[in-house]
C-alpha positions in Angstrom: 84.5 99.9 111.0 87.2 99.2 108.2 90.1 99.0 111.2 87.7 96.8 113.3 87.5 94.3 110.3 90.5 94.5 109.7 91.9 93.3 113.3 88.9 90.7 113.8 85.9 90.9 112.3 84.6 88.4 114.6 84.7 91.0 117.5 83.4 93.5 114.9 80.0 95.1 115.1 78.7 94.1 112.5 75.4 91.8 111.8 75.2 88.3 113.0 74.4 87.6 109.2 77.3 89.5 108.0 79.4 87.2 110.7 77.9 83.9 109.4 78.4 85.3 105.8 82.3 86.0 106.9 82.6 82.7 108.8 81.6 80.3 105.9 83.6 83.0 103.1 86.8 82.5 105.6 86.4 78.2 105.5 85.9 78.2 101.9 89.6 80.3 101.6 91.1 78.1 103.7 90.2 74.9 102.3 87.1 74.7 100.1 86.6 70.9 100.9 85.7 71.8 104.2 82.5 73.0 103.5 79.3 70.9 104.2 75.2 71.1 104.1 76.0 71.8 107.2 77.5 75.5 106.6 74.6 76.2 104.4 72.0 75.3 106.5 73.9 78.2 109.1 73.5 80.5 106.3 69.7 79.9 105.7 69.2 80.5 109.7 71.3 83.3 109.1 68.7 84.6 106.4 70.1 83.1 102.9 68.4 81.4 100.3 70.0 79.3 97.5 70.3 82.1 95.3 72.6 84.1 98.1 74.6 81.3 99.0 75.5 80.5 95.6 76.4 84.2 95.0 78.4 84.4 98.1 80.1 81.1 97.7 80.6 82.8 93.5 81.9 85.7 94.7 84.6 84.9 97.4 85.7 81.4 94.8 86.2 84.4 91.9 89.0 86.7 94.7 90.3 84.0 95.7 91.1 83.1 92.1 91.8 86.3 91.4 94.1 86.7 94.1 96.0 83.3 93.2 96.2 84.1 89.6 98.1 88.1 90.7 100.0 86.1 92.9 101.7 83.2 90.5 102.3 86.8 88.1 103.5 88.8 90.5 101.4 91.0 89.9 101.7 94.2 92.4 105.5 93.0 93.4 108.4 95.0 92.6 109.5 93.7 89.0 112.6 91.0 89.5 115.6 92.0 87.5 115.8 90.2 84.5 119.2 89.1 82.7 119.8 90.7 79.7 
């Protein structure tokens, strides 16, 4: 499952909600602006109420900060020499 994710997890079997869930979590990464009324209303067909929506939408904003923040530290990166 993790390898199938991994390579596509459009092509995945997983859920249609999980794909929905994955397909609005990938547009907000990319660019955050993007999403519209229109991406929630496919997550309340999918089976989301407000109180999901906003968790999900919480939850991928936090990694993505998360990630961005490890990233400008170089954090996990092999330490750059530094003069002495």
């Amino acid at each position: 499952m993790v390898d199938a994710l991994r390579e596509d997890y459009r092509t995945a079997p997983i859920s249609q909600q999980d794909r929905v869930m994955l397909d609005y979590v990938v547009k907000l990464t990319k660019d955050a602006t993007r999403c519209s009324p229109d991406d929630h209303l496919k997550l309340r067909a999918a089976g989301f109420d407000d109180k999901g929506i906003l968790q999900i939408t919480l939850i991928a904003a936090w990694f993505n900060y998360i990630n961005k923040v490890a990233d400008a530290l170089g954090v996990g990166r092999d330490p750059i020499a530094r003069p002495e």
